[in-house]
N, C-alpha and C positions, 0 to 999 in steps of 0.2 A: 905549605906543608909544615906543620907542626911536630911529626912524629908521633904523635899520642894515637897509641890501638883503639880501633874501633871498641867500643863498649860492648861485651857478649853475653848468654847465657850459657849454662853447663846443666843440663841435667840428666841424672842419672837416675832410669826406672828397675827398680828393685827388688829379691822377691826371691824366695825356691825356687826352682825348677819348677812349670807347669803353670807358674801363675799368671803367665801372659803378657814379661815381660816385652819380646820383643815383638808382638803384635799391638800392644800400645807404644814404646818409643815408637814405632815405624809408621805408625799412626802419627801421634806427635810429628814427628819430620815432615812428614807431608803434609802436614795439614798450616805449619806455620814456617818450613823451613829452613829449621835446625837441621843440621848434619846429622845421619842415623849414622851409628856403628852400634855389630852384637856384637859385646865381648868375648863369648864363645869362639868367635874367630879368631881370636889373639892368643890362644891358647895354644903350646906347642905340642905337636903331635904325641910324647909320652904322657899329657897330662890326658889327651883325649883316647889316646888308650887304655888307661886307668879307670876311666867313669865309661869306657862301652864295660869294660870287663865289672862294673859294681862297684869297684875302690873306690873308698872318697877321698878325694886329694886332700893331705895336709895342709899347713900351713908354710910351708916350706916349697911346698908345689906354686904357693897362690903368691908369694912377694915376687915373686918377677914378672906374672902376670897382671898383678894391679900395679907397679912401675909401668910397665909399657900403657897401660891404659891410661895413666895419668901424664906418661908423656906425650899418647896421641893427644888427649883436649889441650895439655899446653900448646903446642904447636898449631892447634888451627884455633885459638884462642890467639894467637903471636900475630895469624890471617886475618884476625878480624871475623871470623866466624863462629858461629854459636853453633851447639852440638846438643845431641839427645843419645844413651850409651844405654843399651838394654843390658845390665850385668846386677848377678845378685848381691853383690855388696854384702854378706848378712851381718858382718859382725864388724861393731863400729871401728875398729882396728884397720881392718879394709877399709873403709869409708874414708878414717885419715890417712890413708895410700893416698886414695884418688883426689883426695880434697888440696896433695903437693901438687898438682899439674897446675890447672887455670886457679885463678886468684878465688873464684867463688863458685859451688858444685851444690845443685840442689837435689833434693832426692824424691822420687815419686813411689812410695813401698806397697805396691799389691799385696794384701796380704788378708787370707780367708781360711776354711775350714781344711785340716786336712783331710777331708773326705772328697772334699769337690776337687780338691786339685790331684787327688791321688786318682780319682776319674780321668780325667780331663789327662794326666799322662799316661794311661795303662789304655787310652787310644789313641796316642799318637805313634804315628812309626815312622817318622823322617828326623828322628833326636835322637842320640847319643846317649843322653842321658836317661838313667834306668828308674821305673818307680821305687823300684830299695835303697834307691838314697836321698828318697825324702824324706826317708825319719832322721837320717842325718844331720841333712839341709837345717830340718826345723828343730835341730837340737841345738847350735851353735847359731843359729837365728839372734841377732841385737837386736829390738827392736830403736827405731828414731829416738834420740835423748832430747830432751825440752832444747839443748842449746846447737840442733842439729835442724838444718835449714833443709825445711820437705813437708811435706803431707803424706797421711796416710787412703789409700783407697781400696773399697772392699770388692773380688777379685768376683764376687760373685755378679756384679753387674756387665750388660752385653760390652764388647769390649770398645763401639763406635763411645757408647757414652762415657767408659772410662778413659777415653781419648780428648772427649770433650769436660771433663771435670779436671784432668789434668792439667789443657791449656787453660781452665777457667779460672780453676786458682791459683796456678802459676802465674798470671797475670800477663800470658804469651797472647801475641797478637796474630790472627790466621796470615798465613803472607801475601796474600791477597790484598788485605789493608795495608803492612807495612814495606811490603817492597822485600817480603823474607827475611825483617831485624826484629831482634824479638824483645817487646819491651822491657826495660831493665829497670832494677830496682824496686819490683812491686811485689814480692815475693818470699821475702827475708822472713823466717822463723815462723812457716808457715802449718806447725808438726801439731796434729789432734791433740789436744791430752786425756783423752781416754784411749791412746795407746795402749794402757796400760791391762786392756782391759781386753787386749786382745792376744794375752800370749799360748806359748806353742801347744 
């Protein structure tokens, strides 16, 4: 025994409300895995009574909630396990929350029109979260910076394929082939640069 942690991955699928975050990580997970967690569970009951009532949670609301979420991936990163966190991250400030947990945190950012996704939530009704605060959402939206490790993918594709373009070029292996380890290292600064070209 050596001591030395098993080698993991972190990644984290990103995105307003509605985009389909956590129907791709949960895709992801099962498909190669990674540990799922939605971070909407980690959220304490005043913050989730804010966003049924339309508030948008400041930023004051959000640093204890991206703490905790960055100390869950340290701790099962400490396991030897590799994780998939469907949470919106939008503004690169949150992103270095979560980037203090595991040693290395990659990001998958759904991100399309707001017309489709302003659809896509004004039918759903087992969320919390209201379509009046995605104008919010995509007002304080980062998008990925050149020296931020992730890709972009368009939110308009069925979600089985954005499930498979994520493990594709993430360079994750189905777990079938690896025994549920997700390969490392293949992944690094993996961000479109016509980002640019998609803002809010």
């Amino acid at each position: 025994m050596t001591g030395e942690r098993r080698p993991t991955r972190h990644i984290v699928v990103m995105g307003v409300s509605g985009a389909g975050k956590t129907t791709v990580a949960r895709g992801v997970g099962e498909l190669t895995g990674l540990r799922f967690a939605e971070a909407d569970e980690f959220h304490p009951e005043a913050n989730v009574a804010r966003m049924r009532a339309g508030i948008p949670l400041d930023d004051a609301d959000r640093w204890p909630w991206l703490r905790d979420l960055a100390s869950w991936m340290a701790a099962r990163h400490a396991e030897g396990v590799s994780t998939v966190l469907a949470c919106s991250a939008l503004k690169r400030s949150y992103r270095d929350v979560l980037r203090q947990g595991p040693p290395d945190v990659e990001f998958v950012h759904l991100d399309g029109s707001a017309e489709l996704i302003r659809d896509r939530m004004t039918r759903r009704t087992d969320h919390y979260m209201s379509a009046d605060l995605l104008d919010s959402q995509r007002a304080i939206l980062e998008h990925l910076d050149p020296d931020e490790s992730g890709i972009v993918l368009e939110v308009a594709l069925p979600p089985d394929e954005l499930v498979a373009a994520a493990v594709a070029r993430l360079g994750l292996v189905p777990a079938a082939s690896h025994r549920g380890h997700a390969r490392v290292g293949s992944s690094r600064h993996l961000v479109r640069r016509d980002a640019e070209k998609q803002g809010p």
